[in-house]
C-alpha positions as CSV (number, residue, x, y, z in Angstrom):
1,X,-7.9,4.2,66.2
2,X,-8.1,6.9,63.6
3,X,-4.7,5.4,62.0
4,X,-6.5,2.0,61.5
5,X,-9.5,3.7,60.2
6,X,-7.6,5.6,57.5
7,X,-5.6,2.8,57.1
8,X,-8.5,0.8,56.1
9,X,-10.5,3.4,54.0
10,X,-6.9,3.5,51.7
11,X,-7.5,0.3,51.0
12,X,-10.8,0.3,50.1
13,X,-9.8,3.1,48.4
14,X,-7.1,1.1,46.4
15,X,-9.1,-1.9,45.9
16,X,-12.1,-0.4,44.2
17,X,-9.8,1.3,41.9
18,X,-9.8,-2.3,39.9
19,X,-11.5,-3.2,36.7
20,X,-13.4,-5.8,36.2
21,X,-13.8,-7.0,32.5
22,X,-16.1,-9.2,31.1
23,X,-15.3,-11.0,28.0
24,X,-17.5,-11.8,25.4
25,X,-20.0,-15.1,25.4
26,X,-17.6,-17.8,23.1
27,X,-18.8,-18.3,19.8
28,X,-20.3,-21.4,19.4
29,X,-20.6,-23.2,15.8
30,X,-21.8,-25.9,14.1
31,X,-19.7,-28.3,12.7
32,X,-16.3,-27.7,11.1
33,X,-13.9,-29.6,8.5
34,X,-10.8,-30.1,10.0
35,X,-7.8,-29.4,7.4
36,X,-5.3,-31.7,9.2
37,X,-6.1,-35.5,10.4
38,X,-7.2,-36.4,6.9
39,X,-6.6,-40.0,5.2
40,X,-6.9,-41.4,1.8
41,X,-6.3,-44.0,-0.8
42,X,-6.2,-44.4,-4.7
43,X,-8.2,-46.4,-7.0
44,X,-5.4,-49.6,-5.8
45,X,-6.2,-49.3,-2.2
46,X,-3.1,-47.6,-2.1
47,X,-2.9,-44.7,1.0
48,X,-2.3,-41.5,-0.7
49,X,-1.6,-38.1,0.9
50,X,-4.6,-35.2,0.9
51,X,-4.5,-31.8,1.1
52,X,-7.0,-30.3,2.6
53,X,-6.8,-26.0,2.4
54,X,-9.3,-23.2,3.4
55,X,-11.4,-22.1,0.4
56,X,-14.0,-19.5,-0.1
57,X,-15.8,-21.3,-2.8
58,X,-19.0,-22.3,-1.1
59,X,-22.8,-23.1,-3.2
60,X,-25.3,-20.7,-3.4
61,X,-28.8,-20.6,-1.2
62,X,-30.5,-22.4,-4.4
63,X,-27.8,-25.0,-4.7
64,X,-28.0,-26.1,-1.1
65,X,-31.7,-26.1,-1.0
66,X,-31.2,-28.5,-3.7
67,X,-30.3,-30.9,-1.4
68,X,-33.6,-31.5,0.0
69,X,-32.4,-31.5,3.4
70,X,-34.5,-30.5,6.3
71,X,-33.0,-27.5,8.2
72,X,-29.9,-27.6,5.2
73,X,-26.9,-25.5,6.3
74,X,-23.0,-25.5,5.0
75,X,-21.0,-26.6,8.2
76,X,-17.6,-26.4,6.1
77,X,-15.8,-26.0,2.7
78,X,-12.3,-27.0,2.1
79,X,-10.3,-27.6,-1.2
80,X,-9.3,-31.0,-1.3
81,X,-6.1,-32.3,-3.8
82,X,-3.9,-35.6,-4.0
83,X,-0.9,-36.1,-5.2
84,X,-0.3,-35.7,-9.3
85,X,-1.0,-39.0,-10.7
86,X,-3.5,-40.3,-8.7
87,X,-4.9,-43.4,-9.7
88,X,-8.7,-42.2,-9.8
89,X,-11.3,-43.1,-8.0
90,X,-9.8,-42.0,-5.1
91,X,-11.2,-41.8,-1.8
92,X,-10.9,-39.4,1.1
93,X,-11.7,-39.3,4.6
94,X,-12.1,-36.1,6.7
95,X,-12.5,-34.6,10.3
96,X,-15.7,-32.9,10.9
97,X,-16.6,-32.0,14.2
98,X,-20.2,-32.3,15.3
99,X,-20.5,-35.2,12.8
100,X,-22.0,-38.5,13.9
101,X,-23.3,-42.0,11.7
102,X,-26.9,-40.7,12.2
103,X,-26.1,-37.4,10.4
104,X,-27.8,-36.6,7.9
105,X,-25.0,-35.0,5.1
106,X,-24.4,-34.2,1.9
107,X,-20.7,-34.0,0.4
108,X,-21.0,-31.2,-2.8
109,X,-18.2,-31.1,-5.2
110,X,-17.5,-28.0,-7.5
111,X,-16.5,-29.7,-11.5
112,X,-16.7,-27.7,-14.3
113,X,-18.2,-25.0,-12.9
114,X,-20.9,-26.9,-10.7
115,X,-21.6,-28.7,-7.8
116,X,-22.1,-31.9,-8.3
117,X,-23.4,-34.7,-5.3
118,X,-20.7,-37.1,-4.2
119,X,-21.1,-40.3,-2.3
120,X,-20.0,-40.0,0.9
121,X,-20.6,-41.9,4.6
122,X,-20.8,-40.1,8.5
123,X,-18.6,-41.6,11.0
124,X,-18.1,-40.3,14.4
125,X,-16.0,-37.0,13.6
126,X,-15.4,-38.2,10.3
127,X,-17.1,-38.0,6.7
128,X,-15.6,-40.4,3.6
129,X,-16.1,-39.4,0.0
130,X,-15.7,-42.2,-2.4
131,X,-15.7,-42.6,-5.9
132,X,-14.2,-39.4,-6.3
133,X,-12.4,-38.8,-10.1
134,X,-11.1,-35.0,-9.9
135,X,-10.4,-32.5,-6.9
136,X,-11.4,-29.1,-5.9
137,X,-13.5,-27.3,-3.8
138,X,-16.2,-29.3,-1.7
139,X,-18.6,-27.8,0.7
140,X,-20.1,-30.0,3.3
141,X,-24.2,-29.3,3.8
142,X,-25.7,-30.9,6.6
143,X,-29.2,-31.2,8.3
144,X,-28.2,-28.8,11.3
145,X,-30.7,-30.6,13.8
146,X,-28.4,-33.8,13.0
147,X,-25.1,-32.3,13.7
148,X,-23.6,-31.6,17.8
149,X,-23.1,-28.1,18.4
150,X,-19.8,-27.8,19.3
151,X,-18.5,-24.4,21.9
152,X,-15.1,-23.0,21.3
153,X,-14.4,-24.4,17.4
154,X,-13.1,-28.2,17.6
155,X,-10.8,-30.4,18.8
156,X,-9.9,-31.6,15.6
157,X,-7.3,-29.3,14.7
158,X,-7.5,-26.1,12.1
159,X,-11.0,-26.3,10.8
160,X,-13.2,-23.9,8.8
161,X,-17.2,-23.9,8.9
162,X,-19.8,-21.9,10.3
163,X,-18.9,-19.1,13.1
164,X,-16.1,-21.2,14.4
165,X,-13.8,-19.1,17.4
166,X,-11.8,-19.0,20.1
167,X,-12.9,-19.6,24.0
168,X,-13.0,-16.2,25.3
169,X,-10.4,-16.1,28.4
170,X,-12.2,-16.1,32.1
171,X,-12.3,-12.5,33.6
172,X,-13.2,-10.7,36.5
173,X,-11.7,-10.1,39.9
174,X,-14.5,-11.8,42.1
175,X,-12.6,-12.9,44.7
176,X,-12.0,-9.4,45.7
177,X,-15.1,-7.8,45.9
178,X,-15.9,-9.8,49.3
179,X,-12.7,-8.3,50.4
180,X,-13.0,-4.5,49.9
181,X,-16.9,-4.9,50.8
182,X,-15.7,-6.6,54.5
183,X,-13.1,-3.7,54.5
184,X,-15.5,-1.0,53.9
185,X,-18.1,-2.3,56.5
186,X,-15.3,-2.0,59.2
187,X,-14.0,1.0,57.8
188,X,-17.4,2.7,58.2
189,X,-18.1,1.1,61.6
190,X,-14.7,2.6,62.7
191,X,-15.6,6.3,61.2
192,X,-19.2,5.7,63.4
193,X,-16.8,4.9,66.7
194,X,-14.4,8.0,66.1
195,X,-17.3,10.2,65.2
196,X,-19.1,9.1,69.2
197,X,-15.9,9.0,71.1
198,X,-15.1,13.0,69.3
199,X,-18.5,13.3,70.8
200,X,-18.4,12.3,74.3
């Protein structure tokens, strides 16, 4: 009896020697222009090739308020080129996750040293600026009470935006805390028995 007892306080013993980790809550954003996915076409019709890159360029507090959007907030900025020789106006279709037709959007475009409005239309996951007769940087301000909050980033590829992240992994051991608590009950009912039948 005392060999199962010790047996069984070892591995309790063993067991509670384990870490558990908890990872942080995933990030959750809103929004985010994809940089991959994209489609476009010249002033022809013609389908064109984008290239849609990462950019830091992004409008001040005073230019987005200029917007007049309720609840305005940049939910991406991306540098957008076609190919040299364009026939202009060109337009360009994008991913943005969160994005639906009721979204309320506006597509800013930096020329000459300002942002300028564009016209552009919401799609499901998509926005499409027309009329467009130069690239560079655009930023991508939307009513935020319009646009899904998305967990985890999107599913639409690279994208940049507004706190977009990783899921953090799942961790913790919980299926063996049952085990080393039902171990350590017996283990301390055994001790009790050992310690009467010393005892008697």
């Amino acid at each position: 009896m005392r060999k199962l007892v010790t047996f069984m306080l070892a591995a309790v013993t063993a067991l509670s020697m384990t870490c558990t980790v908890f990872a942080a809550p995933s990030p959750t954003s809103i929004g985010a222009v994809s940089t991959t996915g994209s489609t476009a076409t010249d002033g022809k019709g013609k389908a064109i090739t984008a290239t849609i890159a990462e950019t830091t360029q992004k409008p001040d507090t005073a230019v987005v308020a200029d917007t007049k959007l309720d609840n305005a907030t940049i939910i991406g900025s991306v540098d957008i080129s076609l190919p040299a020789g364009t026939t202009w106006p060109a337009k360009v279709t994008v991913k943005v996750a969160g994005v639906t037709a009721n979204t309320k959007l506006v597509v800013l475009h930096y020329v000459n040293g300002k942002w300028q409005t564009e016209e552009s239309t919401c799609g499901d996951g998509t926005v499409t600026i027309s009329g467009l007769m130069s690239c560079s940087p655009f930023a991508f301000v939307a009513d935020k009470t319009t646009v899904t909050t998305t967990t985890n980033g999107t599913s639409n590829g690279t994208s940049t935006g507004a706190a977009n992240g990783t899921a953090s992994p799942k961790t913790g051991e919980t299926a063996a805390m049952p085990m080393v608590a039902l171990i350590g009950v017996l283990a301390m009912a055994g001790v009790v028995l050992v310690s009467k039948k010393s005892r008697a």
